[in-house]
Every structure is written in structure tokens, then in C-alpha cells.
C-alpha positions as CSV (number, residue, x, y, z in Angstrom):
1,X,0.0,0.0,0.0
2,X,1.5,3.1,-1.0
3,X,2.0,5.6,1.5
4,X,1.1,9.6,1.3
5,X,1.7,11.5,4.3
6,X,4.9,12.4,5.3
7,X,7.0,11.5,8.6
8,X,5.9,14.0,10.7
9,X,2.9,13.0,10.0
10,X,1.7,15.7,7.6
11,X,0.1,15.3,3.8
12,X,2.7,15.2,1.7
13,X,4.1,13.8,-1.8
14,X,3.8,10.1,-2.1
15,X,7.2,9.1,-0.3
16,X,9.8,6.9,-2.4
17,X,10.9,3.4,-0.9
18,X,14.3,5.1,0.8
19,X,11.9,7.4,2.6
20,X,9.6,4.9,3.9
21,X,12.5,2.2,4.8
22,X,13.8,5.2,6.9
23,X,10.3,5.6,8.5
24,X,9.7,2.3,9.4
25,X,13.2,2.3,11.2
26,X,12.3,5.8,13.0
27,X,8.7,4.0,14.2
28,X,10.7,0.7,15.5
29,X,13.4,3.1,17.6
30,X,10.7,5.2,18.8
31,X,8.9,1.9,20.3
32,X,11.5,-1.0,21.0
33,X,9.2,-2.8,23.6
34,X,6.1,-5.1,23.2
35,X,3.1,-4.1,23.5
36,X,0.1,-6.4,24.9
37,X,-2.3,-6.8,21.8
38,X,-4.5,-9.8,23.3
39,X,-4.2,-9.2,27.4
40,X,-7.0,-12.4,27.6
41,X,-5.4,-14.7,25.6
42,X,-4.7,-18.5,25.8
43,X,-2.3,-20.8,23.7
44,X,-3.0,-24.5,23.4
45,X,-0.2,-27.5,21.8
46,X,-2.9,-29.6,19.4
47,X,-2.1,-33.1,20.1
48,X,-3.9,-36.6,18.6
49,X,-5.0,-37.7,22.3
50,X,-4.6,-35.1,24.9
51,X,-4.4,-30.9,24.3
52,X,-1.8,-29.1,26.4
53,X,-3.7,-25.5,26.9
54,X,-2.1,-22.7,28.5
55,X,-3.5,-19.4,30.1
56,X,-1.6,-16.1,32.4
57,X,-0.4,-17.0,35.8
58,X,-2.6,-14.8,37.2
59,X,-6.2,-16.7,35.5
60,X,-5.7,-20.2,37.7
61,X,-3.1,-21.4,40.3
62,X,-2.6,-24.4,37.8
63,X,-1.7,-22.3,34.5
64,X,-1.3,-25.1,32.3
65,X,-3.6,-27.9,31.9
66,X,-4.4,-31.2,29.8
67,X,-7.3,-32.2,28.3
68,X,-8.3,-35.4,26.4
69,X,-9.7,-35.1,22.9
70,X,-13.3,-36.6,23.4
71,X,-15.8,-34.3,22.9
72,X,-16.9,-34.1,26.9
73,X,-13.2,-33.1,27.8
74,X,-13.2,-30.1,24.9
75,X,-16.7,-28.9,26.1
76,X,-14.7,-28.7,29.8
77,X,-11.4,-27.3,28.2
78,X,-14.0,-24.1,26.9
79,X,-15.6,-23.8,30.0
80,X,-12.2,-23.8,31.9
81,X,-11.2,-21.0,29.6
82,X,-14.4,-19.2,30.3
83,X,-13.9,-19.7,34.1
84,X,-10.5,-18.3,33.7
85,X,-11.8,-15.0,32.0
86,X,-10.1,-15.9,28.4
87,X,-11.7,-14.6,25.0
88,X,-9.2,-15.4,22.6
89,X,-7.7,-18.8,22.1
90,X,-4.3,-19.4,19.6
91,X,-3.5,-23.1,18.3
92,X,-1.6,-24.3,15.5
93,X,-3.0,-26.0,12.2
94,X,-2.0,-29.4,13.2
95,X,-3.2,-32.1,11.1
96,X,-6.7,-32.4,11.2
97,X,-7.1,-32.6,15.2
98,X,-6.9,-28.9,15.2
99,X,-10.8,-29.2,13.6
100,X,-12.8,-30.4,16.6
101,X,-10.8,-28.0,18.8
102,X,-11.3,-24.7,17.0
103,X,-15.6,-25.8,16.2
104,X,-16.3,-26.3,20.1
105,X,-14.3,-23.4,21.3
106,X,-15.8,-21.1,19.2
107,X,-19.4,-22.7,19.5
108,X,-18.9,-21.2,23.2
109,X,-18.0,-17.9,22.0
110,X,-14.3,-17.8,22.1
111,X,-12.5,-15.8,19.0
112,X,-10.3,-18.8,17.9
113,X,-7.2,-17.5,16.4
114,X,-5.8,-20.5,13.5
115,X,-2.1,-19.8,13.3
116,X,0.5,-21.5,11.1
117,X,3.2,-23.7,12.7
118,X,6.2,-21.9,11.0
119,X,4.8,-18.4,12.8
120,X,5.8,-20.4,16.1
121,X,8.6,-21.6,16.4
122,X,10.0,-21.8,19.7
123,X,14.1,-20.6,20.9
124,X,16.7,-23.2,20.9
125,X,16.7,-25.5,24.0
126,X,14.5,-27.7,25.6
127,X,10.8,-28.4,23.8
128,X,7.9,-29.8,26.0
129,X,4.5,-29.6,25.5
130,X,4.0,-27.4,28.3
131,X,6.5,-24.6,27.1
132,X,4.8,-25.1,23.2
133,X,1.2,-23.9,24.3
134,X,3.3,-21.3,26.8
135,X,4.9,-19.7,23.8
136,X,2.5,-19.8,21.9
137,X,0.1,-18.1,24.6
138,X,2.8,-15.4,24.8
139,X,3.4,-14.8,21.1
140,X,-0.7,-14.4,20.6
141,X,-0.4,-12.4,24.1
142,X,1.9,-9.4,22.4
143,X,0.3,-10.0,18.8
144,X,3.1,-11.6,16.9
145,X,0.8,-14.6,15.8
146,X,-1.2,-13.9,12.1
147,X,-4.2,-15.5,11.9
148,X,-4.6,-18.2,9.1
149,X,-7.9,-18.2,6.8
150,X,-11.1,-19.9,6.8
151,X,-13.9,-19.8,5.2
152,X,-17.8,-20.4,6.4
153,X,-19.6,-23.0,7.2
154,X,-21.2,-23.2,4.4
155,X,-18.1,-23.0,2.3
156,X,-16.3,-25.7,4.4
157,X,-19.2,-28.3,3.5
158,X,-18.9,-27.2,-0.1
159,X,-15.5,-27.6,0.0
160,X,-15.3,-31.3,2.0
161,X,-17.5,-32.4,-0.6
162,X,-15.4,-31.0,-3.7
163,X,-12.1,-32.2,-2.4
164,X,-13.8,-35.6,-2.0
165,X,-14.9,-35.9,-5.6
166,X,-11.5,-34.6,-6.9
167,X,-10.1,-37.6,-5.1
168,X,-12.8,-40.1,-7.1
169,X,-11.3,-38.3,-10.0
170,X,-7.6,-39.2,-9.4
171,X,-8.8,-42.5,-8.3
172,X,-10.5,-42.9,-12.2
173,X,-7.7,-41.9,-13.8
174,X,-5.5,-44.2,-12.0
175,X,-7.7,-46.9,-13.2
176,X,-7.7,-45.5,-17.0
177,X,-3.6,-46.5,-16.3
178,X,-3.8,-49.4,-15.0
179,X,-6.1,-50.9,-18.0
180,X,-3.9,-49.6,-20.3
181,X,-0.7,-51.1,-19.3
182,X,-2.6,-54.3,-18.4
183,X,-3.6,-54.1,-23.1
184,X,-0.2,-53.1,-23.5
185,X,1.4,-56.7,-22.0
186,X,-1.0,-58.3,-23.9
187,X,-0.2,-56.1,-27.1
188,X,-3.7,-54.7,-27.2
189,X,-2.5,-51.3,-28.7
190,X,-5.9,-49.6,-28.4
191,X,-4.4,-46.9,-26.2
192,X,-2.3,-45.8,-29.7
193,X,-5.2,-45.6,-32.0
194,X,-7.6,-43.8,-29.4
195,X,-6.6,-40.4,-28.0
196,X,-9.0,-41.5,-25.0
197,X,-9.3,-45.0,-23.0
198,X,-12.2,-43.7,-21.2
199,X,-14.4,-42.5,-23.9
200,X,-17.3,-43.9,-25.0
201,X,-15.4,-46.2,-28.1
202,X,-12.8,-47.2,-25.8
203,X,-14.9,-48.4,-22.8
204,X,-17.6,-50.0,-24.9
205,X,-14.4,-52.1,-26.6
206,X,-12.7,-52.8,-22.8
207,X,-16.4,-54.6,-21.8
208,X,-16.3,-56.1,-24.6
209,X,-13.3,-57.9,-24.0
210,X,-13.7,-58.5,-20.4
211,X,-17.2,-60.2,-21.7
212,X,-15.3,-62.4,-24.1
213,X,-15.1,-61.0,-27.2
214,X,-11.8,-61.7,-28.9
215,X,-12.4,-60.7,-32.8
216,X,-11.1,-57.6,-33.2
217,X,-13.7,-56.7,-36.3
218,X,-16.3,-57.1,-34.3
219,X,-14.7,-55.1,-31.2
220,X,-14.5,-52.0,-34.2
221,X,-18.1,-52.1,-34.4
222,X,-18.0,-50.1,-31.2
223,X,-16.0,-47.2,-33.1
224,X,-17.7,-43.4,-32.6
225,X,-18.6,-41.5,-35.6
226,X,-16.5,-39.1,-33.9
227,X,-13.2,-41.4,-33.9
228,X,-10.7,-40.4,-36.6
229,X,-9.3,-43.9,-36.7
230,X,-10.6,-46.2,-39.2
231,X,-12.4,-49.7,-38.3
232,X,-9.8,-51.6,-39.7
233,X,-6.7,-50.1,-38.4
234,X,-8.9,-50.3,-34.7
235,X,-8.8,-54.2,-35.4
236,X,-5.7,-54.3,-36.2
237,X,-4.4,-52.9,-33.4
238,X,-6.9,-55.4,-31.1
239,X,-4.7,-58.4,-32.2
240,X,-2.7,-59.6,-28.8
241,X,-2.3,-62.6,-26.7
242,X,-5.1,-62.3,-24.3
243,X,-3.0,-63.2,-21.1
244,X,-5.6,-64.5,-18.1
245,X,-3.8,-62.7,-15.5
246,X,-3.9,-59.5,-17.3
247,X,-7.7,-60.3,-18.1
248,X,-8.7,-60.5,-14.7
249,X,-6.6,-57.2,-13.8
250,X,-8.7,-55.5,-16.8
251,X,-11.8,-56.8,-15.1
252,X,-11.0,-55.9,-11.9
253,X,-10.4,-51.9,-13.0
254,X,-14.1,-51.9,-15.2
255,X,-15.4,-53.0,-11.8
256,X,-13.3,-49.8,-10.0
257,X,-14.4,-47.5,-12.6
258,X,-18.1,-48.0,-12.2
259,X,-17.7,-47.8,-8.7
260,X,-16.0,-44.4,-8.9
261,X,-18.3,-43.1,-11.1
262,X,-21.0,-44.1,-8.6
263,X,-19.3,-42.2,-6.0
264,X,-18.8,-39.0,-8.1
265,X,-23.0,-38.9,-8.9
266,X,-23.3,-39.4,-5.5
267,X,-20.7,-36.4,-4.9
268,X,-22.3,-34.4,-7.7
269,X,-26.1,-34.6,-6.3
270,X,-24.6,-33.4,-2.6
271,X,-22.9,-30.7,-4.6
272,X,-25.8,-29.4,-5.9
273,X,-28.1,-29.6,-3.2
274,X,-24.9,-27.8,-1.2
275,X,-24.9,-24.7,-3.4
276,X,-27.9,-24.7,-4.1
277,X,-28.0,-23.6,0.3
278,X,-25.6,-20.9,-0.6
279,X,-26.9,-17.7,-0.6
280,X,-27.0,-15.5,-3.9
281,X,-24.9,-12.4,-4.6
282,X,-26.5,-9.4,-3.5
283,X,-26.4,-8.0,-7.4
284,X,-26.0,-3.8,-7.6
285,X,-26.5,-1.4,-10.6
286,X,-23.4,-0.9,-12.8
287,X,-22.1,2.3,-12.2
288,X,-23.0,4.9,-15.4
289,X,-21.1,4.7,-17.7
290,X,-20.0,1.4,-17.8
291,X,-19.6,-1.1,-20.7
292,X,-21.6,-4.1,-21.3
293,X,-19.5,-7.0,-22.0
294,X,-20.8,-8.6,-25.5
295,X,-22.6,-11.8,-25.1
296,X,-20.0,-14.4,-25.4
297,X,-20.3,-18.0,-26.5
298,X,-20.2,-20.8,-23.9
299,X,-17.0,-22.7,-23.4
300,X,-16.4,-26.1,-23.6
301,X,-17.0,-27.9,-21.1
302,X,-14.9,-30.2,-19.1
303,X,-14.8,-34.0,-18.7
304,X,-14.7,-34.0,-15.2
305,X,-17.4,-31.4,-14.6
306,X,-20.5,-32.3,-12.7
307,X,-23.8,-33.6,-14.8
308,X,-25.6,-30.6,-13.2
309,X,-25.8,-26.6,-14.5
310,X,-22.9,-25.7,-12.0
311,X,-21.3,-22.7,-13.7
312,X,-25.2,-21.2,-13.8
313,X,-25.0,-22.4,-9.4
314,X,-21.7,-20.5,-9.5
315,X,-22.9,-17.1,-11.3
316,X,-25.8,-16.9,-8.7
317,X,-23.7,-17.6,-6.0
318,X,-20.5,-15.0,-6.6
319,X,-23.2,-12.7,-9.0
320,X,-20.5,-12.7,-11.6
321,X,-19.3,-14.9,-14.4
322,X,-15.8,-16.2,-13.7
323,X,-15.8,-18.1,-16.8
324,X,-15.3,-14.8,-19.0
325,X,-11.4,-15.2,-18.3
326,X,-9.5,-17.2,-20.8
327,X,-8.3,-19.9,-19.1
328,X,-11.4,-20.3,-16.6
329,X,-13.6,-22.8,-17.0
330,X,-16.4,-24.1,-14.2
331,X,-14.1,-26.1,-12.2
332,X,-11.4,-23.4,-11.7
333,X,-14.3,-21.2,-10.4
334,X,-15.8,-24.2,-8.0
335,X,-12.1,-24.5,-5.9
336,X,-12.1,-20.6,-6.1
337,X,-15.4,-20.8,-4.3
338,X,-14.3,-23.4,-2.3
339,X,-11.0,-22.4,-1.4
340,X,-11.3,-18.8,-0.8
341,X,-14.4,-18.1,-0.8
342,X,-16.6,-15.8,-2.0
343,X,-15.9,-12.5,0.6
344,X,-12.7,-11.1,-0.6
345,X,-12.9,-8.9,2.7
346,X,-10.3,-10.8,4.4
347,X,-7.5,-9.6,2.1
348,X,-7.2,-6.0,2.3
349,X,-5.7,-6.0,-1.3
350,X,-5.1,-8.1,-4.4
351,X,-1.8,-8.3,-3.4
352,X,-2.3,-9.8,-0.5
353,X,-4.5,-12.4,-1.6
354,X,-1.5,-13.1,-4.6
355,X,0.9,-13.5,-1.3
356,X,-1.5,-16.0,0.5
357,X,-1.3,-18.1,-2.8
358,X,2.4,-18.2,-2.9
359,X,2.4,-16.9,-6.2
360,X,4.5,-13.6,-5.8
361,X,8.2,-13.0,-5.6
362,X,9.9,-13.0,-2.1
363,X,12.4,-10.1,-1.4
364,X,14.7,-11.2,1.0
365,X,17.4,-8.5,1.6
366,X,20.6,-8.4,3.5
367,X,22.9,-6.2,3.0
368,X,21.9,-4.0,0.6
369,X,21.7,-7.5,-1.6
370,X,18.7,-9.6,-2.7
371,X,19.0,-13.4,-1.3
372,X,16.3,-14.6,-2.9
373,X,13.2,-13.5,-5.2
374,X,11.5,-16.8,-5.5
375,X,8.1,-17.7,-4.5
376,X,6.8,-19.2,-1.3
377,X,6.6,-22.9,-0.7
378,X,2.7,-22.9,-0.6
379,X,0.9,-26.2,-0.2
380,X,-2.6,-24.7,-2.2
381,X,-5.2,-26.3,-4.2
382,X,-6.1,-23.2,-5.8
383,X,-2.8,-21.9,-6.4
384,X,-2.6,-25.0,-8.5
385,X,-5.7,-25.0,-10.2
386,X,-4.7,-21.6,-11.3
387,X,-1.5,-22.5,-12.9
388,X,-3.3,-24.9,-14.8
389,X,-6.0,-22.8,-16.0
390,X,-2.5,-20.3,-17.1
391,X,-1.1,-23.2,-19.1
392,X,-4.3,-23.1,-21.3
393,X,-3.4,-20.1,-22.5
394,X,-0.7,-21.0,-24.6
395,X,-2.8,-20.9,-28.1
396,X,-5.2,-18.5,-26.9
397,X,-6.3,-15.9,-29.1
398,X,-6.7,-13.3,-26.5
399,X,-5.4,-10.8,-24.2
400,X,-4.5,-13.1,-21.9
401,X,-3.1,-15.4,-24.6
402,X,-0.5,-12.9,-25.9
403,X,0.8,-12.3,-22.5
404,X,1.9,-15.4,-21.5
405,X,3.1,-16.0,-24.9
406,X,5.4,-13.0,-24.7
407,X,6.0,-13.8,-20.9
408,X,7.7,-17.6,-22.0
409,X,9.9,-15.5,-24.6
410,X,11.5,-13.2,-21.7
411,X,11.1,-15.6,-18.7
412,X,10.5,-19.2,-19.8
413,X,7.7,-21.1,-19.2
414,X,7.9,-22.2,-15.3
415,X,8.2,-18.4,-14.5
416,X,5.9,-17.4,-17.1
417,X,2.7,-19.9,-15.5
418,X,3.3,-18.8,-12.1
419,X,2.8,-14.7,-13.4
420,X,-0.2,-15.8,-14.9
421,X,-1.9,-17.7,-12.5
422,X,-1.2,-14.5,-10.5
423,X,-2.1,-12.5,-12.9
424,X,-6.0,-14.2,-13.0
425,X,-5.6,-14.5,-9.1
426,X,-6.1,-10.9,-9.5
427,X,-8.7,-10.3,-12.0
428,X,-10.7,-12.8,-9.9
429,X,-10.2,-10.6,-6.8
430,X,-11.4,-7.5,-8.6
431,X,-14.3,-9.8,-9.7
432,X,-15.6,-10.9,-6.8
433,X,-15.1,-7.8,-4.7
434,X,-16.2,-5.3,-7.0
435,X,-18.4,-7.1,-9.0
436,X,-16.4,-6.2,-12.1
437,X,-17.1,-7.9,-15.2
438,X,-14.0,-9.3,-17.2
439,X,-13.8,-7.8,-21.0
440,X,-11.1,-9.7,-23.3
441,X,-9.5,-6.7,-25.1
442,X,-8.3,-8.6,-27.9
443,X,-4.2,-10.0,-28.8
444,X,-4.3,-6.1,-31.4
445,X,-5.3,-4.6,-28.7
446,X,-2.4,-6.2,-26.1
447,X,0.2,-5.7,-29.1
448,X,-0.3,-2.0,-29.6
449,X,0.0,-1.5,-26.4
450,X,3.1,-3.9,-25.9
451,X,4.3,-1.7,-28.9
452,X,4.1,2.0,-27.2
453,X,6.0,0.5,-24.3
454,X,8.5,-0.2,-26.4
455,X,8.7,3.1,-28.5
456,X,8.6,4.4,-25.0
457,X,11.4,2.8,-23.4
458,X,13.5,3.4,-26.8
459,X,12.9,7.4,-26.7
460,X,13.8,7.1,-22.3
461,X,17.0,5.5,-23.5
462,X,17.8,7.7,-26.5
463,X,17.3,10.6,-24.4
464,X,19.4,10.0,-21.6
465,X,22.4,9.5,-24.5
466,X,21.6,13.0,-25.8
467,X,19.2,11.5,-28.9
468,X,16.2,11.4,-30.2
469,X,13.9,8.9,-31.9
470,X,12.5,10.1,-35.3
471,X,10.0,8.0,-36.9
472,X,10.6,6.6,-40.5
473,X,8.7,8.0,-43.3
474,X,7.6,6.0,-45.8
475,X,9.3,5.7,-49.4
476,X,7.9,5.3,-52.5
């Protein structure tokens, strides 16, 4: 955030970054000490059978406590904190035990601060359970603690339910691989003539074949319309040795399949029902003057979407349509939703939420020298989902498409994915907390501009040699 007023405090000019490095030292000497920030706090270790919880000397002659981690002893580790006057409670994401923990202390009313493991690291020595939830009581004490993200309620069941499917997903296509190396020992060579195993040629072929059928004529009966291959070179490459072992393993995986895709239509109606609970976007009046983005034809859709209208669920739901950035299709949008959220609130900028993805530059300095500019080590589902939307960008003939393009040029393409996927990080903040609707400019409209940079950056540098740029006329 760039800062305005001067250091004593004043309005001034916006200050350059020597002028507010020196002004953050000044404010540091001025106050070396602590300050209390949370005088009723408590810190608690997060254990898989027993909670260490901690609280001031002065709340209980016996400051430090353990608790078991059936529900009966957490309803009696709230009330405890109650008795001992607490209202805010750190503990650290551990595993999933952390869950129970944080729902039944804040079901009493406590503010439940979710801090990350690396913000508490304890000094060098001795490391108990009884000095982890200490230091961590006094770290949230003096505010040194930042409190990690979550979303609703609501969102967390959406979420749970998501995350489950996208494991029934994995699960499919590890059975896809496992049929296809199970035809390639026999030297079924389907998997060559088919861009697809799991598409509706190559599965009616596999049953088939796990019914009995051995003539591979026949088998091409199954062939699509749709299937570029020819019926004869599909029964030519059906010609293999039929092993038993690898026949029952090819049996075994139809079986998996259609179980899996029983579990994701099970997944997909809870899904529904889930956001169909959600509550729509409160939808206000463009401001005047603003554009109207052309109607824009649908995208294709998915294989792994849901059988249901989600991307209509998800416009009522954030009151915008995510799926007008390149790159964005309905499933990007659902682990938006269900990652982050639809509030953007608790990021003060778009910055910030790019930093809680992991996908800006660090800027360590030392020294007057940088140490190191790469990006966090972040563990996020989203941050994934939208380097993968990025890398469909490639042979898009868009905006977006001619950035990433020029961005592989200068940067190459690992570097070039993770400033895109910050880059729609961004445009998806703006979305959802201003309710701005995404407009693609066009790759003439991104190269003329790319272009005047250029000539502008040319005429900086010719100037400062004691030159100017002329522009060439044309010649007959």
C-alpha cells in the first residue's frame, strides 16, 4: 500500500521506498518494547489424544492444563477457559485434530485464532508440551501470531464435498492407467489408436473384452462417428495374446471404474443440493457509464465437470461470471469458491491475496543484496488450479493469450505460469469484490500497447544518450 503522508505525520508527496524504509526504522526506535495486543489470551499444543492449553499465571493457580480429545473433555477445556476469564484462544494447524478444537471453542463464543506452525517456532533449547502452548500463549499475548484463513460453514461443507470428488477423479484416472498397461502386456494397442481410453469407443471395446469378445472386427463395431481412426486399423491394433492374468486385472479396474463413477454422482447430487443452500450475490447497478460486456459464446466444457448446471449455481452464487477469463472454465471457479471463498474482505488487497497463494516473488534482503526473489513454498489447491487454467493459455487468441506468450519469450515457461496464474488470481479478486465484469481486449489490442511501451522505453533511452527517436517515413 503506497504511503502519502509524510514523517511527521503531515500530507505530503507520495514518499519513495528510501523514505519509507527510513520511516519504518524511526517507528521501530521510537517503540523497542512489546506491547500487549490480546491481554485475555490463551495458547493450546494440538495433540492426537490429549491438548496441552495454557493461560496467564494470574487466571488459575494451575496455568497449564491437559485435556483429552473426546468431545466431553473439549466442552470442559472451553468452559475452563471461560472460568479463567479468556476470550481469545491461539492453536496451531496441526493435522486435522486442530478441527474439533477450534468448532467447540468457538461454539462457546471464544475468537479462535488459526495460526500457522512456522509463525511459532519456539528458541533453541528444551521443547515440552507445556513450554509449546506457553509460547504460543505469549506470542498471541503481544500479537506476533497472524491468523490463518477460513472460510464459512457453508463453504467448508462445499468444499469437504469437492475435495472428495477430486479424489474419485484421481482414483478414475489411475484406473484408466492401469487398464492400459494391463492391453499393452498383452499387445492390445488400443491406447495408440484412441486419444482417449475412457471415452465412450474405448470403454464399450474394454467390456467387450472383459465379456469375451476376442475378434477384433467385431470389437471396431463399437468405433464413434467421432473417432478419426478407421475400423480396420482399430482391429488391427486389437490383435494380442489375451493373457488371463492380465484379463482379470482388466476386469478388476471396469469394476473400479463404475464404482467411482458411482461415487462421483453421489458427490455431484450433494454438490448441488450444497450450493444450491448458498446464498446469492447481493447483485448492484453498474455504475453509469460502464460497458456491457458482448454476449460471449459458452465454453467447452470439461470432462470432469459435474452432470448438473454448475457454472449457472456459480454465477448466482459470486453474482458474476468467472468463466469470461481465458483460461477459466467451471471447475477453476468451484475451488475458487471453495477455497477462498466468496468474501474477498479478508484480504485488504489483491496483493495480499496473490501472497496467501504463494504466487508472488519474495524479497529477501541483506545487506543492501537480494538473497532470494522466489516464491513461497505454498501447499494450495487453488494456487494450482490456477497455474493450470494459465497453461491453457498457450494458443489463446486473447489478451491473456499474448501475454503469456510474450511472458515464455522473456522468462521461460515455469516463471511465465506462475505470473499468470497470478495474474488471474487478480482479475478474480477484482471480480468478486467489486463485481467487475471481465472484458477480453483482444491479442491487437495487447500488441499496440506492448508496442508503445516499447517506443517508450526506446525514446527514455535515447534521451538519456543526448538522442532522439525520429519516426521513419515511408518511401515510395
Amino acid at each position: 500500500m503506497a504511503i502519502k503522508t509524510t514523517a511527521e505525520g503531515g500530507q505530503g508527496q507520495r514518499l519513495t521506498r528510501r523514505q519509507r524504509r527510513e520511516l519504518g526504522r524511526r517507528i521501530w526506535s521510537d517503540k523497542p518494547g512489546l506491547e500487549v495486543a490480546h491481554r485475555d489470551a490463551a495458547g493450546i499444543d494440538i495433540g492426537s489424544r490429549e491438548h496441552y492449553v495454557a493461560v496467564g499465571p494470574d487466571r488459575d493457580a494451575e496455568p497449564v492444563r491437559t485435556f483429552g480429545c473426546f468431545t466431553a473433555d473439549l466442552h470442559r477445556l472451553a468452559e475452563w477457559l471461560l472460568a479463567c476469564g479468556i476470550q481469545t484462544v491461539a492453536l496451531q494447524s496441526t493435522g486435522v485434530y486442530w478441527i474439533p478444537v477450534y468448532d467447540v471453542l468457538e461454539q462457546h463464543g471464544l475468537e479462535v485464532w488459526l495460526v500457522n506452525a512456522r509463525d511459532t517456532r519456539n528458541l533453541p533449547g528444551r521443547k515440552s508440551d507445556v513450554h509449546e502452548c506457553q509460547w504460543v500463549m505469549k506470542l498471541h499475548t503481544y500479537g506476533l501470531l497472524r491468523k490463518s484463513f477460513r472460510p464459512t460453514a457453508e463453504i467448508r461443507a462445499v468444499r469437504t464435498c469437492w475435495r472428495e470428488r477430486a479424489e474419485y477423479v484421481e482414483q478414475g484416472g489411475v484406473c484408466i492407467q492401469r487398464m492400459q498397461k494391463a492391453l499393452t502386456e498383452m499387445n492390445v494397442q488400443l491406447a495408440t489408436v484412441l486419444s482417449d481410453l475412457s471415452g465412450v469407443t474405448g470403454m464399450s471395446i474394454v467390456r467387450a473384452i472383459v465379456g469375451g469378445e476376442r475378434d477384433g472386427l467385431r470389437l471396431a463395431e463399437f468405433r464413434d462417428p467421432r473417432v478419426q481412426a478407421s475400423k480396420e486399423t482399430i482391429a488391427r491394433s486389437l490383435e494380442g495374446t489375451w493373457l488371463p492374468e492380465q484379463l482379470a486385472v482388466l476386469k478388476r479396474q471396469i469394476e473400479d471404474w463404475d464404482h467411482v463413477q458411482r461415487q462421483i454422482a453421489a458427490c455431484d447430487r450433494d454438490l448441488e443440493a450444497l450450493l444450491h443452500k448458498l446464498p446469492a450475490a447481493e447483485h448492484e447497478p453498474a455504475p453509469p457509464g460502464a460497458r456491457t460486456p458482448p454476449p460471449r459464446k459458452p465454453k467447452k466444457s470439461s470432462k470432469n465437470e459435474p452432470d448438473f448446471d454448475m457454472a449457472g449455481a456459480l454465477r448466482r452464487v459470486t453474482g458474476v461470471d468467472l468463466t469470461r477469463i481465458d483460461g477459466v472454465k467451471a471447475n477453476t471457479v468451484q475451488t475458487v469458491i471453495t477455497e477462498a471463498g466468496v468474501d474477498m474482505t479478508p484480504w485488504r488487497t489483491e496483493d495480499h491475496f496473490v501472497s496467501w497463494l504463494g504466487l508472488c516473488p519474495r524479497n529477501d534482503v541483506s545487506g543492501g543484496k537480494v538473497l532470494n526473489r522466489k516464491t513461497r513454498q505454498v501447499v494450495s489447491r487453488l494456487a494450482t488450479a490456477l497455474r493450470m487454467a494459465a497453461s491453457t493459455l498457450r494458443q489463446s487468441d486473447s489478451y491473456l493469450g499474448a501475454q503469456v506468450r510474450r511472458l515464455r519469450t522473456r522468462l521461460g515457461a515455469p516463471k511465465a505460469l506462475t505470473a499468470m496464474a497470478a495474474k488471474l488470481a487478480r482479475l478474480i479478486y477484482r471480480m468478486l469484490k467489486y463485481g467487475q465484469e471481465y472484458v477480453d481486449k483482444g491479442t491487437a489490442h495487447y500488441d499496440h500497447k506492448h508496442r508503445e511501451q516499447q517506443v517508450k522505453l526506446l525514446a527514455k533511452k535515447a534521451a538519456q544518450h543526448g538522442f532522439a527517436l525520429v519516426p521513419a517515413t515511408n518511401r515510395a
